[in-house]
MARTORTOR-558109 format. One line per 3 residues: number of its first residue (from 1); their letters; for each residue x, y, z of C-alpha. Coordinates in Angstrom, 3 decimals, always signed. Layout:
BEGIN
NUM = A = X Y Z ~ ...
REM end
This chain:
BEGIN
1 = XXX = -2.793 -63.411 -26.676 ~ -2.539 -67.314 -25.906 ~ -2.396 -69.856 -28.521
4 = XXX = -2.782 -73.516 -27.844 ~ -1.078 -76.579 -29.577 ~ -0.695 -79.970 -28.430
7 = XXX = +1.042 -79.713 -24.958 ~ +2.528 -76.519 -25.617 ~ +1.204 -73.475 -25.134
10 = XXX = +2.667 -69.495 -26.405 ~ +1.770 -66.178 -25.827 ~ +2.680 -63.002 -27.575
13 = XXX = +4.239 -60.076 -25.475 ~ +5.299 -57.428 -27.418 ~ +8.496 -58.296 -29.616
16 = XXX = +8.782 -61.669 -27.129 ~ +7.150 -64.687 -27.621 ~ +6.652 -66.863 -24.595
19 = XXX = +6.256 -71.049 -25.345 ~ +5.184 -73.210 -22.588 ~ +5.420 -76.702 -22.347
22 = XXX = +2.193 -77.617 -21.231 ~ +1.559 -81.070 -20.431 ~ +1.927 -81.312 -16.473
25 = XXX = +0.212 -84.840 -16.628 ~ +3.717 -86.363 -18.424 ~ +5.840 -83.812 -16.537
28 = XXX = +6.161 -82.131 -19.453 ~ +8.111 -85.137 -21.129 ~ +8.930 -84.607 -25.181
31 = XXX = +5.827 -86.577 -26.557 ~ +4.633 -86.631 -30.408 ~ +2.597 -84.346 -29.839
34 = XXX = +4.677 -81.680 -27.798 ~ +7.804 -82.382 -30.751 ~ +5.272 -81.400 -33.288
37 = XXX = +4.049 -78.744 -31.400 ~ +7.826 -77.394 -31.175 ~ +8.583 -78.060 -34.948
40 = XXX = +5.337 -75.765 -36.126 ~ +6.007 -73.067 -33.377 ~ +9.725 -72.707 -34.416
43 = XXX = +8.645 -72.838 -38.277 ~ +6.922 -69.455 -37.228 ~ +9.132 -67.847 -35.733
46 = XXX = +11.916 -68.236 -38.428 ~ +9.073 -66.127 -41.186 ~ +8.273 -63.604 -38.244
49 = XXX = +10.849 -61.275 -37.809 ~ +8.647 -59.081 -35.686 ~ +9.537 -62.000 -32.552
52 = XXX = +12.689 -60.629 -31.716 ~ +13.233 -62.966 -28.548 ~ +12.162 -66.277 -27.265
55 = XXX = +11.276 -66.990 -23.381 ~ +11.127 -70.834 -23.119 ~ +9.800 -72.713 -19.904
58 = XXX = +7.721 -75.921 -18.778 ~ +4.206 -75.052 -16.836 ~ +4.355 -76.475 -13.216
61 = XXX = +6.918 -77.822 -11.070 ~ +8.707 -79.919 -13.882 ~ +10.501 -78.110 -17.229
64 = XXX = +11.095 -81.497 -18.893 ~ +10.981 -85.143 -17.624 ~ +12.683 -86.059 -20.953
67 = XXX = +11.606 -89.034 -23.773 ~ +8.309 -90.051 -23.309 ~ +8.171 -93.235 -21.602
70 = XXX = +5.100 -94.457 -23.564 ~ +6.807 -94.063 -27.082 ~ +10.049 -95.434 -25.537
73 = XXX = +8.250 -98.927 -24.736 ~ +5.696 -98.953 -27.547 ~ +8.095 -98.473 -30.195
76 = XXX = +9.797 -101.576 -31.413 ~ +10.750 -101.657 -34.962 ~ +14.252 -100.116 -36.240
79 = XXX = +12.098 -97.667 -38.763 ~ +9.561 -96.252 -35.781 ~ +12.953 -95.226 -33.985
82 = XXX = +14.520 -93.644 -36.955 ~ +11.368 -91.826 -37.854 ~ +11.559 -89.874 -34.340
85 = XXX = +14.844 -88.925 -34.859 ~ +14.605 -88.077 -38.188 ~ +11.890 -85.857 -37.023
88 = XXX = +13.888 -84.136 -34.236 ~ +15.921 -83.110 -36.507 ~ +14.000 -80.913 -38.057
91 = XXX = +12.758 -78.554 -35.234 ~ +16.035 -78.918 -32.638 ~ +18.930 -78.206 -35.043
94 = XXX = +16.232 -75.110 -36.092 ~ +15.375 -74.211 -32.474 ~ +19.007 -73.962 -31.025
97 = XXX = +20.218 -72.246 -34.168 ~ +17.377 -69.800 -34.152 ~ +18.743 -65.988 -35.557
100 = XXX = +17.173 -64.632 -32.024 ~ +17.986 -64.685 -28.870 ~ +16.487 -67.922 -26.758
103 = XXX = +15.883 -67.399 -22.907 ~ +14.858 -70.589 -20.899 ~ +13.463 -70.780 -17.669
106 = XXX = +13.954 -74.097 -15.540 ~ +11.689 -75.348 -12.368 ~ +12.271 -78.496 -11.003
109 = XXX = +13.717 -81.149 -13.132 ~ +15.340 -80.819 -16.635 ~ +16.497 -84.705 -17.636
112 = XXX = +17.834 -86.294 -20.536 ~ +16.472 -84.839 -23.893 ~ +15.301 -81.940 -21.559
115 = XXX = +18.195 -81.081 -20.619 ~ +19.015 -81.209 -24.098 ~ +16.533 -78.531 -24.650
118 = XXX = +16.960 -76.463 -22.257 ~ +20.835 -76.559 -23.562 ~ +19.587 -75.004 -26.738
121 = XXX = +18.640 -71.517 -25.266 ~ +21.150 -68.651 -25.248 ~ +20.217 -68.206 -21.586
124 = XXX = +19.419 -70.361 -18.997 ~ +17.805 -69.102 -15.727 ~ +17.009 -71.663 -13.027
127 = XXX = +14.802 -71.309 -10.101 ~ +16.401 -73.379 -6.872 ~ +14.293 -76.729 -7.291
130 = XXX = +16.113 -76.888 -10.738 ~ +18.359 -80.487 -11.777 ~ +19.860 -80.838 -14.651
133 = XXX = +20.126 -84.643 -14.990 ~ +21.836 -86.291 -18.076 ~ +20.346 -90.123 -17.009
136 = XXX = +21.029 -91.511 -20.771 ~ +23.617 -94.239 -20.108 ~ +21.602 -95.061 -16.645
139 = XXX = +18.573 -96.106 -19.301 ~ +21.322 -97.529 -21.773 ~ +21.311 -95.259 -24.701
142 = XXX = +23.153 -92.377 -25.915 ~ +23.114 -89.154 -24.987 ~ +20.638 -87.036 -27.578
145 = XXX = +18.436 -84.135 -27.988 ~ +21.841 -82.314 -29.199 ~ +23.187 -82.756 -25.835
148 = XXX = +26.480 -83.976 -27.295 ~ +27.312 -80.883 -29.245 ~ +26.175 -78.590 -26.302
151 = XXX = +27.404 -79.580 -23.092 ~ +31.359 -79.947 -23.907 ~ +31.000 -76.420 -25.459
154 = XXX = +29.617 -75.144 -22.138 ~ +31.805 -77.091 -19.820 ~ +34.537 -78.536 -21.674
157 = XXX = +35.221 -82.271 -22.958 ~ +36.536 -83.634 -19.836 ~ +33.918 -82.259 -17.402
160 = XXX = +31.141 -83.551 -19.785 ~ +32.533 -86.569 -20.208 ~ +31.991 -87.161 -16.180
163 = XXX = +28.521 -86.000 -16.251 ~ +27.704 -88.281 -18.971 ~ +29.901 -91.167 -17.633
166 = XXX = +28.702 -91.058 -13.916 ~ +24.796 -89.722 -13.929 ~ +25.473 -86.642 -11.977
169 = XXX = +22.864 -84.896 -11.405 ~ +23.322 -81.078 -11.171 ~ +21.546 -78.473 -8.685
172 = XXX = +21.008 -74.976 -9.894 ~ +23.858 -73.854 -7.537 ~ +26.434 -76.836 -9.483
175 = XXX = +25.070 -75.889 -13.088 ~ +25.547 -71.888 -12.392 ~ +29.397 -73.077 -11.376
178 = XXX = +29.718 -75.169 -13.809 ~ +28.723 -72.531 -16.493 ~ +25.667 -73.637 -17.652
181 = XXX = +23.073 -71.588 -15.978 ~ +23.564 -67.757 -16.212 ~ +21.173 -66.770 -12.902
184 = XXX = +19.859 -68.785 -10.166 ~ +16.548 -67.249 -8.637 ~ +13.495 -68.202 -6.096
187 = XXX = +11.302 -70.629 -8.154 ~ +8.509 -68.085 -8.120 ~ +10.860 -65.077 -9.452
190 = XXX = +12.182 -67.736 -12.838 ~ +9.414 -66.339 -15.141 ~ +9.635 -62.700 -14.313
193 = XXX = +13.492 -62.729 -14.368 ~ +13.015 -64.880 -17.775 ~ +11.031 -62.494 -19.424
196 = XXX = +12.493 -59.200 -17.890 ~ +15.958 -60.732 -19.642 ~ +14.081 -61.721 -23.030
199 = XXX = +12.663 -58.533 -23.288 ~ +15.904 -56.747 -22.550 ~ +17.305 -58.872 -25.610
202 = XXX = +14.811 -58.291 -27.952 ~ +15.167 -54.644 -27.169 ~ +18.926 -54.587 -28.435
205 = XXX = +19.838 -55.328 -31.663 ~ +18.474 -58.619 -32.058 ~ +18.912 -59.440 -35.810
208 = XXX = +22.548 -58.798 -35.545 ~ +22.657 -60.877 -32.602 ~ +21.385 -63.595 -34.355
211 = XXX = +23.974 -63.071 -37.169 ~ +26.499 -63.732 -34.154 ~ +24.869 -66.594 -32.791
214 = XXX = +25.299 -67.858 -36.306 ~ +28.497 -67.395 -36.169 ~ +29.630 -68.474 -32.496
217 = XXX = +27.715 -71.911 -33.475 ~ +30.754 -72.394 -36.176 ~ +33.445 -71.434 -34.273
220 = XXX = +34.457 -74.619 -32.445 ~ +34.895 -76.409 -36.090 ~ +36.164 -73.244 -38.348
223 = XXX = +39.323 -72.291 -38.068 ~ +41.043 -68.716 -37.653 ~ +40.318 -67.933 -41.783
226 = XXX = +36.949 -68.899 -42.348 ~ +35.686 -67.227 -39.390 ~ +37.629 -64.031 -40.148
229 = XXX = +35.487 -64.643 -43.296 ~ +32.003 -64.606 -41.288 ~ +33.072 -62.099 -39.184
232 = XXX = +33.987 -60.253 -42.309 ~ +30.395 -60.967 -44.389 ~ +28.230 -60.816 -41.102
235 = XXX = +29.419 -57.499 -40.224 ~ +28.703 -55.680 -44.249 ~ +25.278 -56.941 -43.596
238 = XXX = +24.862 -55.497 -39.998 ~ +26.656 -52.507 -40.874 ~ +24.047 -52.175 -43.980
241 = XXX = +20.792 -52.813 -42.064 ~ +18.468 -50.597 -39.836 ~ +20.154 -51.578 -36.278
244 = XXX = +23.458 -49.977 -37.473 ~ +21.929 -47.049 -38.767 ~ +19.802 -47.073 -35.397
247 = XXX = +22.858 -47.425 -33.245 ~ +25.089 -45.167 -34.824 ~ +23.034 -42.258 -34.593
250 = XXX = +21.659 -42.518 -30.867 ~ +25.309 -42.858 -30.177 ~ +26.230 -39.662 -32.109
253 = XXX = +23.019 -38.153 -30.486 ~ +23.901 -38.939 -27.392 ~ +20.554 -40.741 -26.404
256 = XXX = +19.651 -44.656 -26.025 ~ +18.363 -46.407 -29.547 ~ +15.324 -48.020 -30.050
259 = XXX = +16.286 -51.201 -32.302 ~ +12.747 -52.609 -32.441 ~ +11.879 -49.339 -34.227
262 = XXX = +14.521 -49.123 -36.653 ~ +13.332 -52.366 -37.482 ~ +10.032 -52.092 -37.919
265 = XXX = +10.403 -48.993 -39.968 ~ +11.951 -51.650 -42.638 ~ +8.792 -53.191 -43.143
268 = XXX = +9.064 -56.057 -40.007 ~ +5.958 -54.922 -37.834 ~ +3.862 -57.409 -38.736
271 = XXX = +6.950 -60.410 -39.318 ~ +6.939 -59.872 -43.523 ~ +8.875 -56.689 -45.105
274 = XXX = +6.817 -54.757 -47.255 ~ +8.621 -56.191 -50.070 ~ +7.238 -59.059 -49.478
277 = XXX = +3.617 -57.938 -49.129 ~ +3.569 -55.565 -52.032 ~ +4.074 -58.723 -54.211
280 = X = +0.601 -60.091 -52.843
REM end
């Protein structure tokens, strides 16, 4: 099924949801509206645990043109800027931190804060008309949209540093090298490749994958002890949940395991455990 917001649109498949940007008219760019959008659509997938992967992509030839040039010039005052950013974070920390796996498909151009989102995915595939442009410092402002916590963790300190520095621009070839794209494919193949490798994702154990992802976020600032200690509590809840139990016993049975059913025997079909809806 296919639900609408402002310039974004989702649809359900199964244990994936799909969210497509959806305003071609702006290429795309990250408008009020389409932040919004991104904010309520993440809010829902954190209380729906039945979503057990995330295909993100832009509709047309564009995945994201970046800030919306409109809001750039109309706002003026120190406040209106601070309000946007005090709204972005609270849907991109969310969205890039997400406890499921995050596949992202790129067509065409992915600049500045799109490039940014794009960065937040798990997974990047790119079709061959995709750029990855950084363009911040060529408009005179720093790099945002999380782009400074992502990129040196993908490339390294030095090599972002020159992207940022010089403008480079990136072809889907460069940003497969370069680490940041996982699969380069023919622009019409991006969304069936995206959503093949989403639904291969949420097929595996995806809630303990998500307690990873946690975890791999941390590791850059925790040192050897303290992630010993997430390793340590991450791994008595994983080892105490349905995907373990799942896992275990199609190994011992010598057969593949179905992790979406484990999980939806606790009580997850419909995104609430039964615990939840037996206090109703």
């Amino acid at each position: 099924m296919i639900k609408s917001y402002p310039h974004v649109e989702t649809e359900r498949q199964d244990n994936v949801l799909i969210i497509r940007l959806d305003n071609e008219a702006a290429r795309n760019s990250l408008t009020r509206e389409m932040r919004y959008s991104l904010r309520d659509i993440t809010r829902e997938v954190q209380d729906d645990y039945s979503i057990r992967a995330i295909y993100l992509t832009g509709k047309g030839p564009t995945f994201c043109a970046g800030g919306d040039l409109r809001m750039l010039t109309e706002q003026k005052t120190v406040f209106e800027k601070h309000r946007r950013f005090r709204h972005a974070a609270t849907f991109m920390p969310q969205l890039m931190a997400l406890d499921r796996p995050v596949v992202c498909g790129v067509r065409g151009v992915a600049i500045g804060g799109g490039m940014g989102l794009a960065l937040m995915a798990d997974t990047i595939v790119a079709g061959d008309s995709a750029k990855f442009m950084a363009g911040f410092f060529r408009l005179g402002v720093v790099p945002d949209c999380l782009t400074l916590f992502t990129l040196p963790r993908l490339v390294g300190l030095a090599k972002a540093r020159d992207f940022f520095y010089s403008n480079t621009t990136w072809d889907a070839q460069e940003a497969q090298a370069n680490g940041v794209v996982s699969k380069v494919v023919a622009d019409d193949d991006v969304d069936a490749e995206g959503i093949a490798l989403a639904h291969k994702y949420a097929s595996g154990p995806a809630e303990v994958m998500g307690l990873a992802k946690t975890i791999m976020l941390k590791s850059f600032e925790s040192s050897i002890a303290e992630i010993m200690d997430y390793e340590d509590y991450a791994q008595v809840m994983a080892q105490s949940g349905p995907e373990f139990g799942e896992g275990l016993a199609a190994l011992v049975e010598k057969r593949k395991p179905d992790y979406a059913a484990a999980a939806k025997a606790e009580g997850f079909s419909d995104g609430m455990p039964s615990s939840m809806k037996d206090d109703e």
